[in-house]
SEZAFI-264092 format. One record per residue (C-alpha): x, y, z; residue number from 1. Coordinates in steps of 0.02 Angstrom, whole numbers. Each point is the difference from the previous one (the first is absolute). Layout:
{{X, Y, Z}, NUM},
...
***
This chain:
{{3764, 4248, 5365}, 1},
{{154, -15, 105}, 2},
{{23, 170, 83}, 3},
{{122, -18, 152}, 4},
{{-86, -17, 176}, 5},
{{104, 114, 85}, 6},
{{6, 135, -117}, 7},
{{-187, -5, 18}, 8},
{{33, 10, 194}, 9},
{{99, 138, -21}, 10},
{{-88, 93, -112}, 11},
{{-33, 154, 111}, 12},
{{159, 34, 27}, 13},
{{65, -10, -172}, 14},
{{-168, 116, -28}, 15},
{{71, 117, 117}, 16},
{{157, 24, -58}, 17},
{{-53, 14, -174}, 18},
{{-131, 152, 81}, 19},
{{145, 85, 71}, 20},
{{107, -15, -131}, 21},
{{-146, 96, -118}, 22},
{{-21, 122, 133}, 23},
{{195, 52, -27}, 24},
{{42, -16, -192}, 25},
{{170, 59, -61}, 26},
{{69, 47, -162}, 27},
{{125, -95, -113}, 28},
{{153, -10, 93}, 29},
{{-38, 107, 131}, 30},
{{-79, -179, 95}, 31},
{{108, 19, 154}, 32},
{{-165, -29, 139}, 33},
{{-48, -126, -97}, 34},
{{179, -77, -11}, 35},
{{12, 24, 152}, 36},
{{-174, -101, 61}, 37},
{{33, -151, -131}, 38},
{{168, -31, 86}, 39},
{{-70, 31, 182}, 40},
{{-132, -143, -70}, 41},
{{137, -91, -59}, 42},
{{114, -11, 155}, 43},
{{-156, -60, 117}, 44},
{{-57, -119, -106}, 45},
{{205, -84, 14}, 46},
{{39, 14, -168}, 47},
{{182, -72, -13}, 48},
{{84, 146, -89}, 49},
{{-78, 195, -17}, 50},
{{73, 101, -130}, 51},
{{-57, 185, -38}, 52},
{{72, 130, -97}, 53},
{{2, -98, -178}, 54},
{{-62, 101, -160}, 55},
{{45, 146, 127}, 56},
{{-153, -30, 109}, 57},
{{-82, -193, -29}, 58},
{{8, -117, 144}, 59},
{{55, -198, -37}, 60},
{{-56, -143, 136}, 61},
{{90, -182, -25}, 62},
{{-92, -142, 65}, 63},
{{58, -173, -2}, 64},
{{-75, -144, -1}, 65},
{{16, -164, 113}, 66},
{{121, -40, -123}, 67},
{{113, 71, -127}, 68},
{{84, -152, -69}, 69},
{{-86, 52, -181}, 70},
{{65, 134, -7}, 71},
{{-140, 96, -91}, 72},
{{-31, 168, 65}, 73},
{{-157, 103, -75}, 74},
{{-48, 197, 14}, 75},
{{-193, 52, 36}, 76},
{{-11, 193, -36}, 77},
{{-117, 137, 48}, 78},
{{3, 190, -25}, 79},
{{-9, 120, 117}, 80},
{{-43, 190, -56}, 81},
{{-160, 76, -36}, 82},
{{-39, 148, -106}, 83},
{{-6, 180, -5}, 84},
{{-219, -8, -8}, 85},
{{-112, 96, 136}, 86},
{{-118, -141, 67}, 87},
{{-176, 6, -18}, 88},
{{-82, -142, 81}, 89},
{{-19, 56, 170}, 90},
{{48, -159, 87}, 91},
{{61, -8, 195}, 92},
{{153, -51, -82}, 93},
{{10, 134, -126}, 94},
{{183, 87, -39}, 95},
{{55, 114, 130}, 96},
{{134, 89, -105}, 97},
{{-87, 97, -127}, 98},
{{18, -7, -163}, 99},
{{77, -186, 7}, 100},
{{-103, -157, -2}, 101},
{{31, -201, -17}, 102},
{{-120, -1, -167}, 103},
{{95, -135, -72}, 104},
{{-39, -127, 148}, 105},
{{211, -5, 56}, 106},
{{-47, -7, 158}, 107},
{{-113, -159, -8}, 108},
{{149, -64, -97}, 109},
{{111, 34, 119}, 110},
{{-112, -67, 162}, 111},
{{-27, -151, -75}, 112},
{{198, -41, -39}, 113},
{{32, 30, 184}, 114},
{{-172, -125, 38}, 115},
{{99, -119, -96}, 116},
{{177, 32, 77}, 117},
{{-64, -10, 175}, 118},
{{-92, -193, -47}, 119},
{{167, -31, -99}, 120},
{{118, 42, 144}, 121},
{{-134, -72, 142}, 122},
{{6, -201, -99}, 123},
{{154, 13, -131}, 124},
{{-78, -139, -90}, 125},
{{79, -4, -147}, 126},
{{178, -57, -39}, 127},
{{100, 163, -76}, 128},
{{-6, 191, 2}, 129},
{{-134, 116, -5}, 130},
{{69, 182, -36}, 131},
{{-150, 123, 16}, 132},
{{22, 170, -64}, 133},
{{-67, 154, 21}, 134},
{{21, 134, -129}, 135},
{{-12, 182, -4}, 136},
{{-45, 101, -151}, 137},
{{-100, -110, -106}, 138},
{{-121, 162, -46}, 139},
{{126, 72, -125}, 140},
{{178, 16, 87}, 141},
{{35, -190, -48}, 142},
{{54, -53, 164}, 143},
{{11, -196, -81}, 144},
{{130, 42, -106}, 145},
{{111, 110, 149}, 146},
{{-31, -177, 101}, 147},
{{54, -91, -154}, 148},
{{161, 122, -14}, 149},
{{13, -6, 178}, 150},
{{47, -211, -11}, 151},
{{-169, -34, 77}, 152},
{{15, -169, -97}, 153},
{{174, -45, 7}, 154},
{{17, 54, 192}, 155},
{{-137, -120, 49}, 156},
{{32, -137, -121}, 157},
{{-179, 23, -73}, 158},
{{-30, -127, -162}, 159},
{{-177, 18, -27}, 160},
{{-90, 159, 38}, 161},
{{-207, 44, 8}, 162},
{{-109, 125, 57}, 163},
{{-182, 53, 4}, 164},
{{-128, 158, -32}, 165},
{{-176, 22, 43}, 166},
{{-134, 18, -147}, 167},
{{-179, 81, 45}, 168},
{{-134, -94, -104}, 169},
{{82, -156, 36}, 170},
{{-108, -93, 130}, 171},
{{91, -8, 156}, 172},
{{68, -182, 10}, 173},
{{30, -10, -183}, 174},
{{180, 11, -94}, 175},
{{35, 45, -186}, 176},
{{186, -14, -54}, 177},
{{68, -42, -175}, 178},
{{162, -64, -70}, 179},
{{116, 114, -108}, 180},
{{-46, 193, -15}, 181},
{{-116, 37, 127}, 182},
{{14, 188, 25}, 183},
{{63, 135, -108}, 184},
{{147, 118, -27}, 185},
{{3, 178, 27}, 186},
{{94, 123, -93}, 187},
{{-50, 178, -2}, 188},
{{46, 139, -119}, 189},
{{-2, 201, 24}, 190},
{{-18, 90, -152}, 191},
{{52, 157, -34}, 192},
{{-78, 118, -162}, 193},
{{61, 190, -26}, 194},
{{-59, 109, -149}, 195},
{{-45, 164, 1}, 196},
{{-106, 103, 124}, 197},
{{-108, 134, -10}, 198},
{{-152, 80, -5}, 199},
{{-159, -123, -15}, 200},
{{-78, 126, -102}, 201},
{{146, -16, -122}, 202},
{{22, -179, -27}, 203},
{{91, 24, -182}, 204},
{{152, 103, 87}, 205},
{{6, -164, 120}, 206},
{{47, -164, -3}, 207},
{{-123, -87, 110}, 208},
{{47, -126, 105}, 209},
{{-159, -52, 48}, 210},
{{-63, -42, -169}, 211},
{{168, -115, -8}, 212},
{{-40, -75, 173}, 213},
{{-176, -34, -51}, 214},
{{42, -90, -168}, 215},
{{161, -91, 109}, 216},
{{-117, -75, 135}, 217},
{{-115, -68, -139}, 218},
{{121, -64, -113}, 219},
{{80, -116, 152}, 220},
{{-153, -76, 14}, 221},
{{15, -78, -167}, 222},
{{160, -101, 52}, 223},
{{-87, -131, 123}, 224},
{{-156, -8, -139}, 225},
{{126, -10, -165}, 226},
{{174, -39, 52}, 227},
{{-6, -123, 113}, 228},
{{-55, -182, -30}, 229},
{{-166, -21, 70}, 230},
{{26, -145, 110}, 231},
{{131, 102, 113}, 232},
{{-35, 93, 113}, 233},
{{33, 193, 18}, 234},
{{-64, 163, 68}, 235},
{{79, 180, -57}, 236},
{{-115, 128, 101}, 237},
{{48, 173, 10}, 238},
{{-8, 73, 179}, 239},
{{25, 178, 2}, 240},
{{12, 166, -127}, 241},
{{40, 137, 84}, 242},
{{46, 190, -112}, 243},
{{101, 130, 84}, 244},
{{-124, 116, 8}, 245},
{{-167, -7, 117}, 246},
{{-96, 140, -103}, 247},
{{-143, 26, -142}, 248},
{{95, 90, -125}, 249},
{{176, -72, 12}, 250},
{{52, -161, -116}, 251},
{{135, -86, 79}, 252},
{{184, -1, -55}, 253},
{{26, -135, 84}, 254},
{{-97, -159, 42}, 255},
{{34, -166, 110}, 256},
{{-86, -149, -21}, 257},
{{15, -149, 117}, 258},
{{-46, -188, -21}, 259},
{{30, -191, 22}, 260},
{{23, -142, -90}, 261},
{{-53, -184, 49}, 262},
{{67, -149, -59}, 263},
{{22, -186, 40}, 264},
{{166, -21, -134}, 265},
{{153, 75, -29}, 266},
{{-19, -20, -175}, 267},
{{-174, 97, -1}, 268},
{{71, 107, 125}, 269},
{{141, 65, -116}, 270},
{{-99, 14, -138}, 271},
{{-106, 126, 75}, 272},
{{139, 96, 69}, 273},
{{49, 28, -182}, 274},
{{-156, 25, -69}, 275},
{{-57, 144, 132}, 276},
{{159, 71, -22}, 277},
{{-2, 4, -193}, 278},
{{-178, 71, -2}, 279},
{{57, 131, 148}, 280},
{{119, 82, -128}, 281},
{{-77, -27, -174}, 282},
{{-166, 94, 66}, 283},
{{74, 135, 77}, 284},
{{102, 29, -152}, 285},
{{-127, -2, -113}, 286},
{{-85, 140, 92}, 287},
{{184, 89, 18}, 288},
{{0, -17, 163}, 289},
{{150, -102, 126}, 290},
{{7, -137, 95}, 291},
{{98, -89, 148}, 292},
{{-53, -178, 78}, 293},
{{53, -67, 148}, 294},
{{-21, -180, 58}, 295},
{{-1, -75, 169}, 296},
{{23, -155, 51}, 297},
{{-145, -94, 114}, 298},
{{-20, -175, 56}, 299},
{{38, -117, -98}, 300},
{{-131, -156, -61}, 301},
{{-49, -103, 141}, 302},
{{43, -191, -55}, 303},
{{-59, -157, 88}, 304},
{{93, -157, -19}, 305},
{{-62, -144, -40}, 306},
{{52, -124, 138}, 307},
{{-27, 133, 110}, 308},
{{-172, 20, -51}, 309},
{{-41, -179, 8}, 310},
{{53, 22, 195}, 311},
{{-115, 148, 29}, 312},
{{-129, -69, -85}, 313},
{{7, -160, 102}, 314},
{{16, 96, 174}, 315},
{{-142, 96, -40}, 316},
{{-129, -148, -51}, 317},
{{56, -61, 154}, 318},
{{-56, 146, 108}, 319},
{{-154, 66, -98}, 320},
{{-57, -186, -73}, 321},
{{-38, -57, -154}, 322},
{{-49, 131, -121}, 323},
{{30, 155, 79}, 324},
{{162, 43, -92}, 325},
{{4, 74, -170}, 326},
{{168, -68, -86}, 327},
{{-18, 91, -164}, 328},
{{-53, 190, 74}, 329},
{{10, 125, -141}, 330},
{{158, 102, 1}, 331},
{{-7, 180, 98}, 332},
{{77, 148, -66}, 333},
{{26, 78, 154}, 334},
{{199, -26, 75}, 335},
{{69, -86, 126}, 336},
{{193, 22, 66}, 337},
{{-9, -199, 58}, 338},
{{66, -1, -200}, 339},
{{172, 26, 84}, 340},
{{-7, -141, 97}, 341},
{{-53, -95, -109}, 342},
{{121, 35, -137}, 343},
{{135, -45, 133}, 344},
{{-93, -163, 70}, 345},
{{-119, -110, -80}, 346},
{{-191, 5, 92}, 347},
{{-177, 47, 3}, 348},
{{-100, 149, 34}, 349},
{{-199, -29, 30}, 350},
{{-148, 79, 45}, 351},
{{-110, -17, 150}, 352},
{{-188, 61, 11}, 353},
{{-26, 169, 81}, 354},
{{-187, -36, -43}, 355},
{{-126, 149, -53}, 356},
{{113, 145, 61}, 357},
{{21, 161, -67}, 358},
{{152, 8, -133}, 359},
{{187, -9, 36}, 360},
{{60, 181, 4}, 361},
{{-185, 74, 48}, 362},
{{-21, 104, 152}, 363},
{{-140, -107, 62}, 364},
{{128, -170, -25}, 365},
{{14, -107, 163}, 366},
{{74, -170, 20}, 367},
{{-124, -122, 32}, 368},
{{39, -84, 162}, 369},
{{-95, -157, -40}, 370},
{{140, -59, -115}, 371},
{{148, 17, 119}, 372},
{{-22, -206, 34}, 373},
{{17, -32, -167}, 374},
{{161, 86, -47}, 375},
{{76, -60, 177}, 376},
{{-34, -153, -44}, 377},
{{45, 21, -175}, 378},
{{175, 45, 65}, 379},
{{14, -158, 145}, 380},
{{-56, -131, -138}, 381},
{{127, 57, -120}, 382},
{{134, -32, 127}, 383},
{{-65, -148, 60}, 384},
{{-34, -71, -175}, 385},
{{163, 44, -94}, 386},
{{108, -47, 143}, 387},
{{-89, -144, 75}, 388},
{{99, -92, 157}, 389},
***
């Protein structure tokens, strides 16, 4: 194992930012006291160049090396927002804005970047750039693409691009990372069913909605187990059915379903797209009933190169040793706005262990401290390795 020394020296520190940072989560874009703390970190540590305001509130430190003669210049992202959650665990460091909690571990991403851009900017040795980034809105407002949109990569000269996430179960220490599809797309659909209402007592004078929702929700399920080849991948869960009525003797004119759709394809992904919609409107016909869909467009498949993954891969032998990174992890279909960047830049995205924690997303989530060396020095190797003096 090749953890770096003074990461492990300053490993209190990096703790206690991470701490405060959990203690005041922000939403989406709304990130400005966290902004504003990354770039204050940023400044001391004598970063050469501070840039805030990109992807309307993400915060960009350049670091160069002891030489640039290569030319190579590399981005290291981490995401800053938290969710809108209540937190349960009763830590000391527990969320002091209610109703808003770092579930998702963005703040031990974030703490360990700026371990790693402190080291970076302390011994520059490596011989290019090192861009890290710090993105709002990964939780849903897709903050990597505004970045993206904002010339994150062409302002900075970025050619290669990675970035990293926590996973509970993992053992701390450990990495899993994959090339090619490595996390899924996200589209979601609202759904939209009016027949006739009236009286529940009368169901022949009506033209229930329900009933069509019911048979709509089950007949989706049959397009993952009969439509789609078997060794893709895809989810099609419905979310939400609500009726506009809230009574016991009412049937609904109207009823809205919700739901999402997980893919790791385009081709797969389109497919669905047709197929929900076809079955949307062929059901609630045949019950005489209408129907409108609506699509939205989520985050897009998250695709590691190869090269890029042959890098990570290498780093992180190097920091956890020999056998403590998975290079063929199973593909997630949760979503991860990275896909932006890397759809404008070829690179990696890994996992590092968050050990046995509670779930991302859970109210009783907390970023295990205990890994904070590892993804530090995750981030320092990477530099050092890929742009070696």
């Amino acid at each position: 194992m090749a953890t770096v020394n003074s990461l492990a020296e300053m490993h209190a520190e990096i703790t206690a930012w991470r701490r405060h940072l959990h203690e005041n989560p922000e939403l989406q874009y709304d990130v400005h006291d966290t902004a504003a703390f990354v770039a204050e970190k940023l400044r001391e540590f004598g970063v050469d160049e501070v840039v805030t305001g990109i992807g309307r509130t993400g915060v960009v430190g350049v670091i160069r090396g002891r030489a640039v003669g290569s030319g190579k210049v590399i981005g290291m992202r981490a995401d800053m927002d938290a969710l809108p959650i209540k937190e349960a665990t009763g830590l000391p460091h527990a969320s002091r804005n209610d109703g808003k909690m770092h579930a998702c571990g963005h703040d031990g991403h974030t703490a360990m970047l700026l371990g790693a851009a402190r080291h970076l900017a302390e011994t520059r040795n490596f011989g290019g750039t090192v861009v890290v980034i710090f993105q709002p809105a990964e939780e849903g407002g897709a903050g990597g693409r505004a970045m993206v949109e904002d010339g994150l990569m062409e302002r900075f000269g970025i050619q290669e691009v990675y970035g990293m996430h926590n996973m509970p179960s993992l053992p701390v220490g450990e990495f899993a990372i994959r090339s090619g599809p490595i996390m899924a797309s996200t589209d979601q659909f609202t759904i939209v069913l009016e027949g006739v209402g009236g009286h529940a007592a009368l169901p022949e004078r009506c033209i229930d909605t329900t009933v069509v929702g019911a048979h709509l929700v089950t007949a989706l399920q049959s397009i993952v187990s009969r439509n789609i080849d078997p060794q893709e991948a895809a989810v099609v869960s419905v979310t939400s059915m609500r009726g506009d009525t809230d009574t016991y003797n009412v049937l609904p004119h109207r009823v809205e379903l919700k739901g999402t759709v997980r893919t790791l394809s385009g081709e797969v992904q389109d497919q669905i797209r047709k197929r929900v919609t076809a079955m949307t409107h062929s059901i609630a016909e045949a019950f005489g009933a209408t129907a409108r869909i609506s699509w939205f467009d989520g985050y897009p498949v998250t695709v590691n190169h190869e090269r890029q993954t042959e890098i990570a891969v290498a780093v992180a032998e190097d920091v956890a040793g020999a056998g403590r990174v998975e290079t063929n992890h199973p593909p997630l279909m949760g979503a991860e706005d990275f896909s932006y960047m890397l759809q404008a830049r070829p690179g990696a995205f890994i996992f590092t262990g968050n050990g046995d924690s509670a779930g991302l997303h859970h109210p009783n989530y907390d970023f295990n401290d205990e890994a904070i060396m590892f993804g530090s020095s995750y981030w320092v190797r990477l530099a050092e390795r890929t742009m070696a003096t």
